[in-house]
MARDO-865886 format. One record per residue (C-alpha): residue in one letter; x, y, z; residue number from 1. Coordinates in nm, 2 decimals. Example, Ala and Ser with C-alpha at 12.3 -4.5 7.8 and 13.67 -1.06 7.14 Angstrom:
BEGIN
+------+--------+--------+--------+-----+
: type :      u :      v :      w : seq :
+------+--------+--------+--------+-----+
:    a :   1.23 :  -0.45 :   0.78 :   1 :
:    s :   1.37 :  -0.11 :   0.71 :   2 :
+------+--------+--------+--------+-----+
***
This chain:
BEGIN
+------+--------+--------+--------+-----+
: type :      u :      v :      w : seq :
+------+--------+--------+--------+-----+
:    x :   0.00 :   0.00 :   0.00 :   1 :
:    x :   0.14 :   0.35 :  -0.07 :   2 :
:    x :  -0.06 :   0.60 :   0.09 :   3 :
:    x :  -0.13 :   0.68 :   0.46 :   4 :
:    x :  -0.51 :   0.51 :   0.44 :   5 :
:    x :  -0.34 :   0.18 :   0.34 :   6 :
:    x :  -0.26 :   0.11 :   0.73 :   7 :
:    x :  -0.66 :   0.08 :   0.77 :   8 :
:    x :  -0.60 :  -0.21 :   0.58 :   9 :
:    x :  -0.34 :  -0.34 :   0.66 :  10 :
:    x :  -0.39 :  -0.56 :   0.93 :  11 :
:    x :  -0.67 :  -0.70 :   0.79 :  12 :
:    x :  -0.46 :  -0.82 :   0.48 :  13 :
:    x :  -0.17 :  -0.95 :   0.68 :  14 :
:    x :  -0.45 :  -1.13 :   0.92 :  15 :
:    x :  -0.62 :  -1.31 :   0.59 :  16 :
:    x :  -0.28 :  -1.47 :   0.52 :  17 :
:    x :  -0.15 :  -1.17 :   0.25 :  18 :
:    x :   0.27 :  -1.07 :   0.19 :  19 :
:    x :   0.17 :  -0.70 :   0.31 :  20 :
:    x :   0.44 :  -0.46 :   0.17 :  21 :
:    x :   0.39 :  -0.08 :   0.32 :  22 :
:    x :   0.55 :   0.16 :   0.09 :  23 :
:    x :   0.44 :   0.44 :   0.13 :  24 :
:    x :   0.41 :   0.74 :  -0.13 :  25 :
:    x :   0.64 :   0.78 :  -0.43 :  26 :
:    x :   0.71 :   0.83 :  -0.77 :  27 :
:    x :   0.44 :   0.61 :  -0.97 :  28 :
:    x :   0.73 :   0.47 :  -1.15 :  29 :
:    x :   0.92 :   0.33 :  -0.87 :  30 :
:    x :   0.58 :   0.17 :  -0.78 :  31 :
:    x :   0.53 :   0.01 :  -1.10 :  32 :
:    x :   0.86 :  -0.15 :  -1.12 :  33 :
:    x :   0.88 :  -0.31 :  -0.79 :  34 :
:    x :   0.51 :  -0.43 :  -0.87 :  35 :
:    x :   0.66 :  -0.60 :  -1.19 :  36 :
:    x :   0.97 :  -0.73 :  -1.03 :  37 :
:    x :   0.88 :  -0.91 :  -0.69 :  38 :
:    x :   0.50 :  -0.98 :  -0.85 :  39 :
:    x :   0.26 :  -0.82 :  -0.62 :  40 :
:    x :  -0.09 :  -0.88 :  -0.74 :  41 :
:    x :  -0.30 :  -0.58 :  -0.52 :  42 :
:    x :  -0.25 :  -0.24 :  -0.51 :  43 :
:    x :  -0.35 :   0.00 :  -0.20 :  44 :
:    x :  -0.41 :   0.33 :  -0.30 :  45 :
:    x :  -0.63 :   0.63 :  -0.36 :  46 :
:    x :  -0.75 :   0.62 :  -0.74 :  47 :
:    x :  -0.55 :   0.92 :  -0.87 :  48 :
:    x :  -0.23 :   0.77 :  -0.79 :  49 :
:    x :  -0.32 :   0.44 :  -0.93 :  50 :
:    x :  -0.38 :   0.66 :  -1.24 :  51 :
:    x :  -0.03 :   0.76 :  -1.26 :  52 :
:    x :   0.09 :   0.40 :  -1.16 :  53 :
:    x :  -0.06 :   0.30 :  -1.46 :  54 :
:    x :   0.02 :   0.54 :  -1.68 :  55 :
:    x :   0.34 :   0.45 :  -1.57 :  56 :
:    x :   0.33 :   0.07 :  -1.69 :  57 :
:    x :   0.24 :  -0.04 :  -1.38 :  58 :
:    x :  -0.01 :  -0.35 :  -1.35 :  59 :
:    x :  -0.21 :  -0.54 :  -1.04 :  60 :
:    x :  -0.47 :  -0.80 :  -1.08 :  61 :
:    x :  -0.68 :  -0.60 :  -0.80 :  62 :
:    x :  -0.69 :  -0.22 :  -0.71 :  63 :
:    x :  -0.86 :  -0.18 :  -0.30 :  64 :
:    x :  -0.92 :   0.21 :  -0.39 :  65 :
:    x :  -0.95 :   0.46 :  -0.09 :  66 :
:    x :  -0.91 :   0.81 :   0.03 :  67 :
:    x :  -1.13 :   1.01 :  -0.23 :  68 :
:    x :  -1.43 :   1.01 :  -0.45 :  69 :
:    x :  -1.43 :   0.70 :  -0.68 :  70 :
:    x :  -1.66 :   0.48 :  -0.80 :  71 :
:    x :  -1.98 :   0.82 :  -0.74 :  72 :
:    x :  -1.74 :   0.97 :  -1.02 :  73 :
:    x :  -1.91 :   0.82 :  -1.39 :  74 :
:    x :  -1.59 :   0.63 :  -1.58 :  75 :
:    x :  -1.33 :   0.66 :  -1.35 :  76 :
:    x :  -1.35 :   0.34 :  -1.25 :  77 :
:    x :  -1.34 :   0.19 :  -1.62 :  78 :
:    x :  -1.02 :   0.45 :  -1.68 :  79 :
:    x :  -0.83 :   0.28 :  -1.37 :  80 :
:    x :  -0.91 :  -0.03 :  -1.46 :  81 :
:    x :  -0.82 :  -0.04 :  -1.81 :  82 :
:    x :  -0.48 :   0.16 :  -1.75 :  83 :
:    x :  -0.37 :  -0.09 :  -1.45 :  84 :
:    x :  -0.57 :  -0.39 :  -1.61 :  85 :
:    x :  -0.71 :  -0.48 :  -1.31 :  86 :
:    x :  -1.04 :  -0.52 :  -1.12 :  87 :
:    x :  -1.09 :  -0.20 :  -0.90 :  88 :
:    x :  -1.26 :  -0.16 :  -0.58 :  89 :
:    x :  -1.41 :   0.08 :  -0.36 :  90 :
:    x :  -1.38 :   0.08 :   0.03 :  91 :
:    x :  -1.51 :   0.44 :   0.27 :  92 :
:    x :  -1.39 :   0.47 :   0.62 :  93 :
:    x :  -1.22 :   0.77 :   0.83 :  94 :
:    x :  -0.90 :   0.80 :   1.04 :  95 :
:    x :  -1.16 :   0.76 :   1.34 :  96 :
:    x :  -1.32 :   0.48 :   1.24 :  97 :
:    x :  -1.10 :   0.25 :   1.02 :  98 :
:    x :  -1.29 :   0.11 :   0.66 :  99 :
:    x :  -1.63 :   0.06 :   0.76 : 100 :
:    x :  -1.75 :  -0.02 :   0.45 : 101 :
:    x :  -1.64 :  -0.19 :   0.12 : 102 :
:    x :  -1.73 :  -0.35 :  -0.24 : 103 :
:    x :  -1.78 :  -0.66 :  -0.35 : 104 :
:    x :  -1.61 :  -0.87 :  -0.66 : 105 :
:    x :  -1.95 :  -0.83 :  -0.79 : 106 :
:    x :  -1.91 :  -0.47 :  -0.78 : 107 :
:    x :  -2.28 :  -0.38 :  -0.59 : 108 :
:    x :  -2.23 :  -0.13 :  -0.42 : 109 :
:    x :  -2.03 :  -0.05 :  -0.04 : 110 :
:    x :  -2.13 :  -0.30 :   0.19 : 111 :
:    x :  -2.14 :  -0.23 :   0.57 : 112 :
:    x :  -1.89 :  -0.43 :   0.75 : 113 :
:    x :  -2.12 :  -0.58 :   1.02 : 114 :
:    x :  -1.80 :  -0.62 :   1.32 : 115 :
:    x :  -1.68 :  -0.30 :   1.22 : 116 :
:    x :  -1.99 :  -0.05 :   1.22 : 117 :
:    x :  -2.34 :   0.05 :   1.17 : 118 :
:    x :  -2.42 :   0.29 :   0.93 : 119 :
:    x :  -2.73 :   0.50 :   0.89 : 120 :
:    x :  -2.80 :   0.78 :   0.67 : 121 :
:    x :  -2.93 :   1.05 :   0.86 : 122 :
:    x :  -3.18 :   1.46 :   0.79 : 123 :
:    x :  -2.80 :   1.68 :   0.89 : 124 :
:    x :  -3.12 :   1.89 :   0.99 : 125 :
:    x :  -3.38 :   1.69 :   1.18 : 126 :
:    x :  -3.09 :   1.40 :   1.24 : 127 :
:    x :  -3.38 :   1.15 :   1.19 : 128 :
:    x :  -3.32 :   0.85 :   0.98 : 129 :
:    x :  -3.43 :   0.92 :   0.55 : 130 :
:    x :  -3.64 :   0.68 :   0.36 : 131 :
:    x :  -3.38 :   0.41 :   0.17 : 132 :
:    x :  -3.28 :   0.62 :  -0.14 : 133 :
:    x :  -3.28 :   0.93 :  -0.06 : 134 :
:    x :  -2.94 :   1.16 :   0.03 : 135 :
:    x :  -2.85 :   1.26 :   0.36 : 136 :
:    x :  -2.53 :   1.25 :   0.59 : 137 :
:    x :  -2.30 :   0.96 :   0.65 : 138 :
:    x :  -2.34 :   0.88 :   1.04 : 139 :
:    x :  -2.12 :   0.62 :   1.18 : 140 :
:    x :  -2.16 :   0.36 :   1.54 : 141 :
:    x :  -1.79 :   0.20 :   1.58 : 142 :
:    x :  -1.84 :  -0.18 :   1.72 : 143 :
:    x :  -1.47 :  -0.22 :   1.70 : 144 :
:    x :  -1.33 :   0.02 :   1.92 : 145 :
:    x :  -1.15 :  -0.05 :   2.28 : 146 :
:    x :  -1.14 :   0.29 :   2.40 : 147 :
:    x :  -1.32 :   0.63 :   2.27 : 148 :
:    x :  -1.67 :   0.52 :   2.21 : 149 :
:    x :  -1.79 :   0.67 :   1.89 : 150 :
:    x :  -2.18 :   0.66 :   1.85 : 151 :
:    x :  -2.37 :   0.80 :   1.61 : 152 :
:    x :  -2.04 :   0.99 :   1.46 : 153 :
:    x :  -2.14 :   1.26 :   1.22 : 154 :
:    x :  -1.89 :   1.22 :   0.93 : 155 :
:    x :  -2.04 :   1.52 :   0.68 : 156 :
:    x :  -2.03 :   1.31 :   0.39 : 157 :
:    x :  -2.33 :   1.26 :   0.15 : 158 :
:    x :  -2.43 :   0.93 :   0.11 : 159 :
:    x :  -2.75 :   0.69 :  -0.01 : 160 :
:    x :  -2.83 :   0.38 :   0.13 : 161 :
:    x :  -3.03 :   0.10 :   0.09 : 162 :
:    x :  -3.09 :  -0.22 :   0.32 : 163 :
:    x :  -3.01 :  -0.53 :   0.19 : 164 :
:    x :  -3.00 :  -0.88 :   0.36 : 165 :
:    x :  -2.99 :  -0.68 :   0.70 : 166 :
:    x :  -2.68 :  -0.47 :   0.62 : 167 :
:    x :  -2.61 :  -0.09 :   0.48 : 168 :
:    x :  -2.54 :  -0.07 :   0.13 : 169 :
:    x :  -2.41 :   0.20 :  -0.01 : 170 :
:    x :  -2.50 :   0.21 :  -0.37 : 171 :
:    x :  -2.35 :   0.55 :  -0.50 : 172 :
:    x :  -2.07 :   0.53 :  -0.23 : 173 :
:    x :  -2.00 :   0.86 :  -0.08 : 174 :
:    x :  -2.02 :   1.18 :  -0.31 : 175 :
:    x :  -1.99 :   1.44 :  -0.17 : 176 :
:    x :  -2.06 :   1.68 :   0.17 : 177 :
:    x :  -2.35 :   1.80 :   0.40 : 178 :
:    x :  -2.16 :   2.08 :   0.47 : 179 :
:    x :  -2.30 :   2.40 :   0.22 : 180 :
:    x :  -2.68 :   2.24 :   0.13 : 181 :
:    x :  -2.88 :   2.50 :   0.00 : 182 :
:    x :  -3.30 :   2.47 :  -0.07 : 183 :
:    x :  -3.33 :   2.54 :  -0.40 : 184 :
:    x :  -3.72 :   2.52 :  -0.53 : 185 :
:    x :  -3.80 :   2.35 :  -0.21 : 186 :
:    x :  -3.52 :   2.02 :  -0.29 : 187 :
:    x :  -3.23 :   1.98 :  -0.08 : 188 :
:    x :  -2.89 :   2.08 :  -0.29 : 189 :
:    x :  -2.54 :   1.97 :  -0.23 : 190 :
:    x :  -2.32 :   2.18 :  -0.39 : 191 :
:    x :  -2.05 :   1.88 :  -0.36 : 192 :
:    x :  -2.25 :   1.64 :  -0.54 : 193 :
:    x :  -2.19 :   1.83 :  -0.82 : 194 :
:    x :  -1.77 :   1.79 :  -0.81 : 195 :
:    x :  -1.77 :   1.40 :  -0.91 : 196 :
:    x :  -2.00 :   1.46 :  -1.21 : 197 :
:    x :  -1.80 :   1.79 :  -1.34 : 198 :
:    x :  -1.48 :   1.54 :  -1.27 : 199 :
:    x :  -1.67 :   1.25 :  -1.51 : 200 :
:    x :  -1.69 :   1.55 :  -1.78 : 201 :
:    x :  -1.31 :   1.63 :  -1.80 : 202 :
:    x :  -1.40 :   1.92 :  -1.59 : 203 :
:    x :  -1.20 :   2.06 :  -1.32 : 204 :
:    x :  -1.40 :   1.94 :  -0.99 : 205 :
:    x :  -1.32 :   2.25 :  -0.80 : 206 :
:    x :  -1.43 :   2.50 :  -1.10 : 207 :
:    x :  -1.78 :   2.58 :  -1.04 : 208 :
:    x :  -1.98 :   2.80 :  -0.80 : 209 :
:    x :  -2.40 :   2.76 :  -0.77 : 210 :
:    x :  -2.55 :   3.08 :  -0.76 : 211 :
:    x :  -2.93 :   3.07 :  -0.61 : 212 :
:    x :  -3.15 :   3.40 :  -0.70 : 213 :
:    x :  -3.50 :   3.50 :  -0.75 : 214 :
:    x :  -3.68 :   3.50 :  -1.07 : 215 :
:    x :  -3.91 :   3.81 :  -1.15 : 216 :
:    x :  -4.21 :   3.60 :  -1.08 : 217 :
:    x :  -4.06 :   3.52 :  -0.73 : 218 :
:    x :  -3.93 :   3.13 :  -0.77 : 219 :
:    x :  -3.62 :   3.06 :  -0.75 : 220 :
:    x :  -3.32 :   3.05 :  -1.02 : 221 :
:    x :  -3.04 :   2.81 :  -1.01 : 222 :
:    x :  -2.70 :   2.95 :  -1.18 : 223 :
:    x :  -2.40 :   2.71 :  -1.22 : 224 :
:    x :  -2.11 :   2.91 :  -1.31 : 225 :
:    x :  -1.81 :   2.67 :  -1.44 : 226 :
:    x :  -1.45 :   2.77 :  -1.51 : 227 :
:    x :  -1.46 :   2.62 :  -1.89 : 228 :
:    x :  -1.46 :   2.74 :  -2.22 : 229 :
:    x :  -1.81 :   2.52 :  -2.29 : 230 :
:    x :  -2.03 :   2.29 :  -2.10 : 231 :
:    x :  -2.01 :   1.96 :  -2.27 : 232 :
:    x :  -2.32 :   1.75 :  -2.39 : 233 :
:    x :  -2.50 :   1.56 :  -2.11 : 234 :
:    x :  -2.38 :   1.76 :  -1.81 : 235 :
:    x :  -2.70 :   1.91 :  -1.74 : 236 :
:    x :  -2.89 :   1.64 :  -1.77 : 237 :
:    x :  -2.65 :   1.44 :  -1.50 : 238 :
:    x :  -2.71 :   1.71 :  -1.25 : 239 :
:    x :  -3.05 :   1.66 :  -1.32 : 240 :
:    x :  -3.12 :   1.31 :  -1.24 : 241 :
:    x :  -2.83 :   1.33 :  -0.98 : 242 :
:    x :  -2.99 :   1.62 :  -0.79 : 243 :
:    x :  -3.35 :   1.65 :  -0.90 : 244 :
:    x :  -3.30 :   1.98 :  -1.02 : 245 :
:    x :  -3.28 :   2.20 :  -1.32 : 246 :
:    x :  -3.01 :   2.40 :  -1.39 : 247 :
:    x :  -3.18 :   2.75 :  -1.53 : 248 :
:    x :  -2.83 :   2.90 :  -1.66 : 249 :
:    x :  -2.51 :   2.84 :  -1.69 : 250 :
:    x :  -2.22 :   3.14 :  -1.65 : 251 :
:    x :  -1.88 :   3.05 :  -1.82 : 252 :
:    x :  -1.68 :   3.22 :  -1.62 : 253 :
:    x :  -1.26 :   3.27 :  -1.63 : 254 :
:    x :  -1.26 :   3.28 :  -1.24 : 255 :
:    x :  -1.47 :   3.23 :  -0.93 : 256 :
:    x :  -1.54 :   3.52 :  -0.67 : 257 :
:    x :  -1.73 :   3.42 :  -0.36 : 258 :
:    x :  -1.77 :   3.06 :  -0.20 : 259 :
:    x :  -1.92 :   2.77 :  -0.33 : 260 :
:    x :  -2.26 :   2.87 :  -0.29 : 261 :
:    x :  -2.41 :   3.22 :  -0.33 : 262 :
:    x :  -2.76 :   3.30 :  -0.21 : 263 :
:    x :  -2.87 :   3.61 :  -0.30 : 264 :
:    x :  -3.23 :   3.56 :  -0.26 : 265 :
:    x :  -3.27 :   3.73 :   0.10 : 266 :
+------+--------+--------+--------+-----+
***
């Protein structure tokens, strides 16, 4: 493993009978050579470095992919896979909390691990429990630990579950925060969903700003301003079916003033 979220692993690996080699980050190269040369057949790493380790000749049977948005972002997956050749995986867990949940060979969604945790998906406003399917915060109960108790931990990431055979599933993995949701025409937005999908469209995840104002009428407007020369075909309609909402307009701008969200309707 070669970044500091492979340790949550680690034990686990050595414990299932696995050669467990901590690295450590380096150059991709130097990664992909001593993959070749002494055979390992998994990689440990977050998905943009397993990019470069690819592009760098490098090649695992099995990627265990950590650390940052992957399999909620459309086609990264396929693009890691076909650069390493390999089958890639998604696993979610914190410093606090160790991996928590993780995918399946079969590739259906993160699983709950049932000694590690319970997960819920949790209103950030009313803290009550949402209907399966629906967004809402990531909140965490650690079985595992021996000293801090952590119950109920509010981890700010945006999540969907469903139950299945009487575990958590998460379907869409983790995409994004609680942090900045806006009401915008009376639906829950958050802004961070939308840095996975602008990430799937060759955009620049960090490049965009929602502005929220009121039409002459009185309803409200939603503006997606976006650091690019044009906004390529389908984006809008991802958003859409991603966040139930319309975009109204889009502002092609050459920088962003302000934070992510700008409300200018009081």
């Amino acid at each position: 493993h070669v970044f500091a979220g492979g340790w949550l692993f680690h034990q686990a690996l050595w414990r299932a009978g696995n050669l467990v080699f901590p690295h450590g980050p380096w150059e991709a190269s130097r990664i992909a050579e001593i993959g070749q040369t002494y055979g390992f057949d998994v990689l440990v790493t977050n998905p943009s470095f397993a990019l470069k380790v690819g592009q760098a000749g490098g090649r695992f049977a099995l990627l265990l992919a950590g650390g940052e948005p992957f399999t909620s972002v459309p086609g990264f997956r396929e693009k890691v896979e076909a650069l390493l050749g390999c089958t890639a995986l998604d696993a979610y867990g914190t410093s606090e909390l160790g991996i928590v949940a993780g995918e399946r060979l079969s590739k259906d969604g993160l699983w709950e691990i049932p000694e590690m945790a319970v997960l819920e998906v949790l209103d950030p406003e009313t803290l009550k429990p949402v209907p399966d399917g629906e967004k809402g915060e990531l909140v965490v109960t650690a079985l595992s630990r021996t000293l801090m108790p952590m119950v109920r931990f509010r981890t700010g990431d945006l999540a969907v579950a469903e139950r299945r055979e009487g575990l958590t599933v998460l379907p869409r993995g983790v995409f994004g925060r609680t942090d900045q949701m806006v009401k915008v025409k009376g639906v829950k937005l958050y802004p961070t969903e939308l840095a996975p999908i602008l990430g799937g469209f060759g955009l620049d995840p960090k490049g965009f700003q929602v502005v929220v104002e009121r039409k002459l009428e009185g309803t409200d407007k939603l503006v997606l301003r976006l650091k690019a020369e044009k906004v390529p075909a389908g984006l809008l309609e991802a958003i859409t079916k991603a966040t139930g909402l319309r975009v109204d307009e889009v502002e092609m701008v050459g920088e962003l003033e302000g934070g992510l969200v700008v409300d200018r309707r009081f």
